[in-house]
Backbone bond lengths (Angstrom), bond angles and torsions (degrees), N, CA, C in turn:
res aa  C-N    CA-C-N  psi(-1)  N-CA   C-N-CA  omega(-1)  CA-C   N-CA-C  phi
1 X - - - 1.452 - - 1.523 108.58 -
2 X 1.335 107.61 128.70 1.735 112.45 -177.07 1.444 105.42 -93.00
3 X 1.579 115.93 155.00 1.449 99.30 165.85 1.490 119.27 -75.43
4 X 1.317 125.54 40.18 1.368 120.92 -169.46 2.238 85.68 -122.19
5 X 1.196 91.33 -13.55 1.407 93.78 174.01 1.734 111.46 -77.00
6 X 1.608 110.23 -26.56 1.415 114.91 -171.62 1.444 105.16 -83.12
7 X 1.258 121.29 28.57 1.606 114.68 -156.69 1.746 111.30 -150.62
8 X 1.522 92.21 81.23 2.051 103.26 -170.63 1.284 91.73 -57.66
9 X 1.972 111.12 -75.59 1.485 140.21 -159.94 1.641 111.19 -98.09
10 X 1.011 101.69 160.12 1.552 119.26 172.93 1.871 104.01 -39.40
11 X 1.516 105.02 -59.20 1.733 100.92 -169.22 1.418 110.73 -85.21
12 X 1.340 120.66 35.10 1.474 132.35 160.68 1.193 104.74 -75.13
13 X 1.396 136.51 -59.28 0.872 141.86 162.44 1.483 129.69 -41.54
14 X 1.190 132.59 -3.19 1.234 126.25 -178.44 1.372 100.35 -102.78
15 X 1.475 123.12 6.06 1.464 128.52 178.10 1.474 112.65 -90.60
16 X 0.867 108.77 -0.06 1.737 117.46 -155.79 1.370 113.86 -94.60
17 X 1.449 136.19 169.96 1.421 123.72 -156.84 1.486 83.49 -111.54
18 X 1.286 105.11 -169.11 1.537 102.91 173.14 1.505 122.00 -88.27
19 X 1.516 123.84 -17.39 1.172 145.15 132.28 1.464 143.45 -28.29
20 X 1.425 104.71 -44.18 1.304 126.04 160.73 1.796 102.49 -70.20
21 X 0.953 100.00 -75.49 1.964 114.73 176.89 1.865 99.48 -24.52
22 X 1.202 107.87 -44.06 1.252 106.37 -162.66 2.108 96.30 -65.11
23 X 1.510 99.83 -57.75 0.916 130.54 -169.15 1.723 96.80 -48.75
24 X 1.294 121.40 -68.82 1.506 112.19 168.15 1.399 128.64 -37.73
25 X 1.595 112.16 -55.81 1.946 105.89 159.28 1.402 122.77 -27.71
26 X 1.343 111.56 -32.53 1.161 123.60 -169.56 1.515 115.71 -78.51
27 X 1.410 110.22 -51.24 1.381 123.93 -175.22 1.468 94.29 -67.86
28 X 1.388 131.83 -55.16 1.187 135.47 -170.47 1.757 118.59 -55.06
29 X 1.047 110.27 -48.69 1.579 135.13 151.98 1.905 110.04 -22.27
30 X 1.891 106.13 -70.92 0.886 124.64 -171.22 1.895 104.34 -63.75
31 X 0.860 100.29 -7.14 1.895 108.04 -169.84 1.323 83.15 -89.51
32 X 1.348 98.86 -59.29 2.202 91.74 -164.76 0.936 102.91 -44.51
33 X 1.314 130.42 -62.29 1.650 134.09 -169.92 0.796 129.78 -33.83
34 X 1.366 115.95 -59.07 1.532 138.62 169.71 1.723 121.76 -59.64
35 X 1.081 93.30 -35.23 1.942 103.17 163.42 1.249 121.10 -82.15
36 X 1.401 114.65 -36.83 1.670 100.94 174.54 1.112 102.49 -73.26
37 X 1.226 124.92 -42.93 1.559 122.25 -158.76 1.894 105.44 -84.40
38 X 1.219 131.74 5.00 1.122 134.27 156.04 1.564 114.09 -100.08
39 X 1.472 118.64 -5.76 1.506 109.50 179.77 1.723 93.82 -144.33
40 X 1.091 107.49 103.32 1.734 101.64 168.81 1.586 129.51 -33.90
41 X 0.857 104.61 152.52 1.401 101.88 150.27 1.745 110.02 103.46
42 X 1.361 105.41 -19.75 1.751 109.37 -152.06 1.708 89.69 -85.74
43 X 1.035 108.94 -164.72 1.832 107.26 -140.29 2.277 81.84 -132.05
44 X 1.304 102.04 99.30 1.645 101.46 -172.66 1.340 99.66 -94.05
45 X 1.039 119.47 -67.14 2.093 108.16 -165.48 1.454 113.14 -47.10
46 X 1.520 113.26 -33.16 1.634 90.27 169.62 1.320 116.45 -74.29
47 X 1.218 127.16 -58.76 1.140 136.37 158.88 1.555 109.02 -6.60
48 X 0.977 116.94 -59.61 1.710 118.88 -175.34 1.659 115.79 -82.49
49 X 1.313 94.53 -12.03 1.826 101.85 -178.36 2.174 90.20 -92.51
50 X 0.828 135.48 3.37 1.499 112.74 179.40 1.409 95.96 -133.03
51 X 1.406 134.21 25.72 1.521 124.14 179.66 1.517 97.39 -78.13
52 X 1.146 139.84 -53.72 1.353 142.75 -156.28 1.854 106.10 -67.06
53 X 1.696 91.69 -51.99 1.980 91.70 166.76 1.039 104.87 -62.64
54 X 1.372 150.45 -72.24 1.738 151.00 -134.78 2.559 85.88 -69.82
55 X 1.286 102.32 -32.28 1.634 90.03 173.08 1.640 100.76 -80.88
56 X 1.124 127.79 -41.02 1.215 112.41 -172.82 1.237 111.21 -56.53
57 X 1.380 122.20 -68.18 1.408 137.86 -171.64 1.626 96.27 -31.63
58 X 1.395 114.59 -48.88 1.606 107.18 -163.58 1.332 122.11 -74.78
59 X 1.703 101.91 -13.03 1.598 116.06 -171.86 1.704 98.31 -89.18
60 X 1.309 118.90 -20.31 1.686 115.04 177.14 1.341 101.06 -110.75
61 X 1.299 139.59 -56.78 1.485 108.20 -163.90 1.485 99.33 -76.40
62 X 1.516 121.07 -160.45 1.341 137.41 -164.82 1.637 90.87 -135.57
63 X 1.489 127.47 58.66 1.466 112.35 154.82 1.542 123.55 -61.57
64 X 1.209 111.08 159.14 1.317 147.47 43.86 1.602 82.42 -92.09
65 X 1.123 117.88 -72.15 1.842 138.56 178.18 1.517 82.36 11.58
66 X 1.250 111.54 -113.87 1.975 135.30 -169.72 2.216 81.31 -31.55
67 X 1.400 90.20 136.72 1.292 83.46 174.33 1.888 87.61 -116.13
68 X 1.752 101.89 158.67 1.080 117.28 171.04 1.852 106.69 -102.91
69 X 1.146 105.24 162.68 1.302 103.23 176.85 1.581 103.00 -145.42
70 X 1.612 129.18 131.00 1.363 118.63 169.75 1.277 106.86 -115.49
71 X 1.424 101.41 154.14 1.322 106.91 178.40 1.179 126.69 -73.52
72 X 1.902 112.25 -50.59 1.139 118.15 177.83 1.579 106.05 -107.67
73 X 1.102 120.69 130.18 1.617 139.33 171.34 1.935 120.28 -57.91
74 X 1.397 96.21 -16.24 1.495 109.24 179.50 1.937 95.36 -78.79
75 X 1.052 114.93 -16.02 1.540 118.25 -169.06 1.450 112.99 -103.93
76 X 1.565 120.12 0.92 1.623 113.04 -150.51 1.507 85.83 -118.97
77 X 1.545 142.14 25.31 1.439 114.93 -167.18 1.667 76.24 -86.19
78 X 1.342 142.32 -26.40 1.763 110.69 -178.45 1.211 110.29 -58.62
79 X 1.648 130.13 -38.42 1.020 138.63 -146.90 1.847 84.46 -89.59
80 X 1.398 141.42 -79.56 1.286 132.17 -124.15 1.650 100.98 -81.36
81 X 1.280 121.53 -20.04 1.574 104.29 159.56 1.517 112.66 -82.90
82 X 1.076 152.19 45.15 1.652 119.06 -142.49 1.325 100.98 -149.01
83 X 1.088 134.97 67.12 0.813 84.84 -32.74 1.952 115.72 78.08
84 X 1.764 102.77 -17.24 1.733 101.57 -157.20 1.792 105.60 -74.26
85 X 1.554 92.21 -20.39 1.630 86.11 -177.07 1.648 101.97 -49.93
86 X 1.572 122.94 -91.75 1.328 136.65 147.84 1.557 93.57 15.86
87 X 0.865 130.04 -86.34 1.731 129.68 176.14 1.165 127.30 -31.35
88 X 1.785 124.27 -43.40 1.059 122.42 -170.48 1.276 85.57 -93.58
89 X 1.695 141.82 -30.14 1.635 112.51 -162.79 1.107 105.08 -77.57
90 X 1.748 120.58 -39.35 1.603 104.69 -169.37 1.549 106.08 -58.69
91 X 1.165 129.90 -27.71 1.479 120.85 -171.13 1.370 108.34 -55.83
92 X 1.459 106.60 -59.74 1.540 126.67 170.78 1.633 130.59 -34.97
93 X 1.255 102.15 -42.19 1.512 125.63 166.99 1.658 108.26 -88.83
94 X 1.039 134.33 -31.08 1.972 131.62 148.12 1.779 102.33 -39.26
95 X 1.453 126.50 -60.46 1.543 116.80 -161.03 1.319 95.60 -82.38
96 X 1.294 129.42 -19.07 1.583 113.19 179.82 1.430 104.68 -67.44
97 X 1.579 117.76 -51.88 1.343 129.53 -170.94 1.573 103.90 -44.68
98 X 0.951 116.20 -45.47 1.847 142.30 -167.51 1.612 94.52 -57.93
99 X 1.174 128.84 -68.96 1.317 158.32 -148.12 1.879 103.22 -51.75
């Protein structure tokens, strides 16, 4: 079980140690990877430069409530499933489909 499994909603995350947090960047990280690199084209170094903020942000404000706003969309794949549960299943349910 990953801590990306402990994490339905946004304020799941504000339960988490700082260890765990680390540990989610990670899982979240491992999603990007696996999605760009199963579908061309998608936009990875930013993507991988805002995983650690898009967890922070969620561990201090109180989203959905606090709204976030990004500027650039090449930076939000942590943010637009994440929401990350939603993120990791559709991925999950893509390799079954595949299979």
């Amino acid at each position: 079980m990953t801590v990306l499994d402990k994490v339905n909603e946004p304020k799941d995350i504000k339960n988490l140690t700082p260890l765990e947090l680390e540990e989610l960047a990670i899982n979240v990280r491992d999603a990007i990877l696996n999605r760009v690199s199963q579908y061309p084209g998608g936009y990875l170094g930013p993507n991988l430069g805002v995983v650690e903020m898009t967890v922070a942000l969620h561990k201090v404000f109180n989203s959905p409530v606090d709204k976030l706003i990004w500027d650039v969309s090449h930076q939000s794949y942590p943010q637009q499933k994440q929401e990350l549960k939603v993120f990791i299943s559709s991925l999950e349910q893509r390799k079954l489909n595949q299979k």
